[in-house]
C-alpha positions as CSV (number, residue, x, y, z in Angstrom):
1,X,0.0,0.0,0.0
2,X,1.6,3.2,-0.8
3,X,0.7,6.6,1.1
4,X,0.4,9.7,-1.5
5,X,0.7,13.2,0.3
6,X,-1.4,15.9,-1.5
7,X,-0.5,19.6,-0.7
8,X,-3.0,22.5,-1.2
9,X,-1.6,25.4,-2.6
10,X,-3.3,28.6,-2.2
11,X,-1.9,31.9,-4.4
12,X,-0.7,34.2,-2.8
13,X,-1.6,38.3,-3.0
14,X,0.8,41.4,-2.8
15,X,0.0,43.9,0.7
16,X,-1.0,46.8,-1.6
17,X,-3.4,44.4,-4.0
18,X,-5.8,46.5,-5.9
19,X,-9.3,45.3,-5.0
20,X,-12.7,47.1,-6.7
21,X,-15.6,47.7,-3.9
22,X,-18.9,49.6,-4.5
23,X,-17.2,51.9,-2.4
24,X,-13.8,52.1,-4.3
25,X,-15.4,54.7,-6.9
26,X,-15.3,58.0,-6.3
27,X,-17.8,61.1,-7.3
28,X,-19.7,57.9,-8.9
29,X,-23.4,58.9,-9.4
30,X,-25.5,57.3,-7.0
31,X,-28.6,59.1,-7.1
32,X,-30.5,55.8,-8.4
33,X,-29.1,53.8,-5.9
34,X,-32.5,55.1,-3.7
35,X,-34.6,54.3,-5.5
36,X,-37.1,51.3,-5.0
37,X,-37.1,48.5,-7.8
38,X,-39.7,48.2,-10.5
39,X,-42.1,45.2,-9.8
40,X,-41.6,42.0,-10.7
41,X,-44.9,40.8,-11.3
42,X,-48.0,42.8,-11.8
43,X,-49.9,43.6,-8.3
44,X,-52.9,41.2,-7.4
45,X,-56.1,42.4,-7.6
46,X,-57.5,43.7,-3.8
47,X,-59.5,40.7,-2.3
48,X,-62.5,43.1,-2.8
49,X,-62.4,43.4,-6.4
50,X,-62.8,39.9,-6.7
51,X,-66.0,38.5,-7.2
52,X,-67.6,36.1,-5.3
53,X,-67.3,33.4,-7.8
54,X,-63.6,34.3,-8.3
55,X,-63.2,33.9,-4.2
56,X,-64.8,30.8,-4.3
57,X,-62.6,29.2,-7.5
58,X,-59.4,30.4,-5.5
59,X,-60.8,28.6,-2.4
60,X,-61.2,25.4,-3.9
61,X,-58.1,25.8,-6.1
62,X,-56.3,26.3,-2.6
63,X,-58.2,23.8,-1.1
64,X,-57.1,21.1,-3.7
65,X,-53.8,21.8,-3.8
66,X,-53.2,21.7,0.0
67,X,-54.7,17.7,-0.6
68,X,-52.1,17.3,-3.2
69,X,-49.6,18.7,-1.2
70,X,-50.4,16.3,1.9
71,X,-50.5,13.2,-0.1
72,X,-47.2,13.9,-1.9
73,X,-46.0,14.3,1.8
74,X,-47.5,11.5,3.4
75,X,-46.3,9.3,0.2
76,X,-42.7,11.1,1.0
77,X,-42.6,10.1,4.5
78,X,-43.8,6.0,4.1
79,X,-41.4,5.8,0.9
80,X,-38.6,7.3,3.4
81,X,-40.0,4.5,6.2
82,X,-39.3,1.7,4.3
83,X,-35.7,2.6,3.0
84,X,-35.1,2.6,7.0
């Protein structure tokens, strides 16, 4: 059996290394920094602009996934019962 040494070599930096930071840059224009970012998705509708058919569909949509959910769990946790 023979024994093989590995060695890790890291590089190595000068003192005086120039290293970029946001705050590196001077008399940099940072008047948008401020401000708040666009949206990402378009806002939902208020609950109250819904209609009451629209609440219900939502409900039930919610309703069946939340049974999906637990039965993809519950078939999670008894395929992770028998491995054990």
């Amino acid at each position: 059996m023979s024994t093989a040494s590995s060695t890790l070599v890291t590089p190595s930096f000068t003192r005086n290394a120039v290293v970029s930071t946001p705050y590196s840059v001077r008399d940099a224009d940072t008047s948008d920094y401020m401000q708040p970012l666009p949206p990402s998705q378009p806002a939902t509708p208020a609950p109250n602009k819904l209609s009451t058919e629209q609440m219900a569909r939502i409900a039930e949509n919610r309703r069946l996934a939340q049974e999906r959910l637990r039965a993809k769990q519950m078939e999670t946790s008894a395929a992770q019962q028998n491995i054990i």
